[in-house]
C-alpha positions as CSV (number, residue, x, y, z in Angstrom):
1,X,43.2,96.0,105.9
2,X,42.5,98.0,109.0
3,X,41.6,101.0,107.6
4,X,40.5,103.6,110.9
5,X,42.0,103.5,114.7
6,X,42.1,105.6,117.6
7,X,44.9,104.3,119.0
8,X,47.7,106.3,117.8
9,X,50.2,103.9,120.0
10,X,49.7,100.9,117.9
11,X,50.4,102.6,114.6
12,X,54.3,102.4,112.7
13,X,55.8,105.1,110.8
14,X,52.6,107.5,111.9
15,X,52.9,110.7,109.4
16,X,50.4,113.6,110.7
17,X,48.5,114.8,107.8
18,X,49.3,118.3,106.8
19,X,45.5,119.1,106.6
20,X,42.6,117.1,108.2
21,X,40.1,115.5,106.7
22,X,37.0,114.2,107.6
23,X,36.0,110.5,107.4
24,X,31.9,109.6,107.6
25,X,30.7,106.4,109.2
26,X,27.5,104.4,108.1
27,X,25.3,106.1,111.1
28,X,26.3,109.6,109.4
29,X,28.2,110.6,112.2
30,X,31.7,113.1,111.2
31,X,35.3,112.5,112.4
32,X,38.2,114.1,111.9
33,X,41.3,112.0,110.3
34,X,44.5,113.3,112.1
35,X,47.2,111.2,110.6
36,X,48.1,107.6,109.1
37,X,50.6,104.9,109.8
38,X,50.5,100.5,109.6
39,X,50.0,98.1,111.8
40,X,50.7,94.3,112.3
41,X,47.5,92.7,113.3
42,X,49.1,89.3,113.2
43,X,53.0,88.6,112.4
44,X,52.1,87.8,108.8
45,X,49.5,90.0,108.8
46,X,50.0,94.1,107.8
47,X,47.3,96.5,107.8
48,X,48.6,99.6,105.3
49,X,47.8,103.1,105.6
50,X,45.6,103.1,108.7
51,X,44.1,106.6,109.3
52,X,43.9,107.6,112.8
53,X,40.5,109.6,114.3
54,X,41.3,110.6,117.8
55,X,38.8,109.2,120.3
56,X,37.8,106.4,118.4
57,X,36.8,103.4,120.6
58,X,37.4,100.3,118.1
59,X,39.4,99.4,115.4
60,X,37.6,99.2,112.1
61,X,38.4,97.2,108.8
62,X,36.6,97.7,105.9
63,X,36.1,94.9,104.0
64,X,35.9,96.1,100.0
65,X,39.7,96.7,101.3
66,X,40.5,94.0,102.9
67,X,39.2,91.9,98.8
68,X,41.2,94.7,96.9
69,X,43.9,93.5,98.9
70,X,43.7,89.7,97.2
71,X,41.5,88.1,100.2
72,X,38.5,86.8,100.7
73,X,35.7,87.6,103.4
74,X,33.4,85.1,104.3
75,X,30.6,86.3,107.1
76,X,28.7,83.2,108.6
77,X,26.1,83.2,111.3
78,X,28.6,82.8,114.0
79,X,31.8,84.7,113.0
80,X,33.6,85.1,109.6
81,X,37.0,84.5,108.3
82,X,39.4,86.5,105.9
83,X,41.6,83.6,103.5
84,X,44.2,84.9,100.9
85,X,42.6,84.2,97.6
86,X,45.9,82.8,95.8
87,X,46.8,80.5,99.1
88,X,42.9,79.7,100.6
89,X,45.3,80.4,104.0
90,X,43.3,81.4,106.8
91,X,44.5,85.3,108.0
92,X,42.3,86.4,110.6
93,X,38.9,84.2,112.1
94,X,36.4,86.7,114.0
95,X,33.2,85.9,115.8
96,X,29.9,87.4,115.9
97,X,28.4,89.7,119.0
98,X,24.8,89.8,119.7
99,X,24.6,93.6,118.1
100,X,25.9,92.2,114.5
101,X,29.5,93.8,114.6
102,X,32.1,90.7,113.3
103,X,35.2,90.7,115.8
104,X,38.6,90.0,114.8
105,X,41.2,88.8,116.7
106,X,44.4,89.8,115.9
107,X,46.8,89.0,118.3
108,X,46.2,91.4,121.3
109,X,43.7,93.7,118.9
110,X,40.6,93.6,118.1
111,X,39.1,95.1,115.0
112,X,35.5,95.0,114.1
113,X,33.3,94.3,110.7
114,X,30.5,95.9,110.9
115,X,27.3,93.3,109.1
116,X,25.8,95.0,106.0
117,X,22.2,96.4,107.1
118,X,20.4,94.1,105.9
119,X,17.5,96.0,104.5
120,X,20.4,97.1,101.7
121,X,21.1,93.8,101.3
122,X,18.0,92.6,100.6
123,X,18.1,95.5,98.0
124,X,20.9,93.6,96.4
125,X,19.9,90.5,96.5
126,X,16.5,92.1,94.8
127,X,18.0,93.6,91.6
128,X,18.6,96.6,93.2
129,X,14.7,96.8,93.9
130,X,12.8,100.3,94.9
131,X,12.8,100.2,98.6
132,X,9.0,100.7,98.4
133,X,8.5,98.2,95.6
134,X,10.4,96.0,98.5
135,X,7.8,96.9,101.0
136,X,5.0,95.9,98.8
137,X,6.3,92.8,98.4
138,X,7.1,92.1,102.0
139,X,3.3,93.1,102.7
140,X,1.7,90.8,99.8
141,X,4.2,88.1,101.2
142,X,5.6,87.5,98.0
143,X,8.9,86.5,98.5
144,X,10.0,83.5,100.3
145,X,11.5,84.1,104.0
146,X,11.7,87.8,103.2
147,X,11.6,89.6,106.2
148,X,10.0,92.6,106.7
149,X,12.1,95.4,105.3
150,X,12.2,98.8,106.3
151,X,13.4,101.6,104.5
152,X,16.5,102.9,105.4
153,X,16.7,106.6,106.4
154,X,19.8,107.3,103.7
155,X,17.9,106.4,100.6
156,X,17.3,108.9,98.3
């Protein structure tokens, strides 16, 4: 479930990749992936080939993953909460920050969800809706408690 660290310390059975790769994170910014490993973030709870970026500050999870992996995610206003689908057992519980990242506590770790941007999800929740279709929509107020969207600067 974890899927990037920067703490090489907290990873077992670490294996240094032969050649680095790069990973890209959702503000476009490059990192180099040095190696992978696992890591318990709870006693029941294993996170499987972790990559490790050195420097990285937090511990990410990404959650397409973490539902490949047979849970569910469920983000809420004030936190989220990752159950086993077969079981509905509760894994991990996290809370939300005032700058939208998800934090899960794990024991002594902390990993972090970032919220989707919620101009894409809009676009989702839309029908996969032009961005500027979106716009004209938000301006003619034609769409109950849609906020007003802005296009995002990776669209095509």
């Amino acid at each position: 479930m974890l899927r990037v660290t920067g703490d090489k310390e907290k990873l077992h059975s670490y294996n240094a990749l032969e050649k680095e790769k790069n990973v890209s994170f959702g503000n476009e910014s490059l990192a180099v992936i040095k190696g992978k490993g696992s890591i318990f973030l709870k006693e029941k709870v294993k996170a499987i080939n972790v990559m490790y970026v050195d420097s990285l500050k937090h511990n990410l999870l990404s959650v397409s993953q973490m539902c490949d992996q047979g849970n569910d995610v469920v983000f809420r206003s004030n936190g989220c909460v990752v159950r086993e689908i077969n079981t509905g057992e509760t894994m991990i519980k996290g809370t939300r920050t005032p700058n939208n990242l998800y934090i899960l506590k794990g024991g002594q770790r902390e990993c972090y969800l970032n919220k989707i941007d919620e101009n894409w999800l809009w676009h989702r929740i839309l029908g996969h809706l032009s961005f500027s279709q979106i716009r004209k929509a938000c301006r003619f107020k034609v769409v109950h408690d849609l906020p007003d969207i802005t296009i995002p600067k990776n669209t095509i």
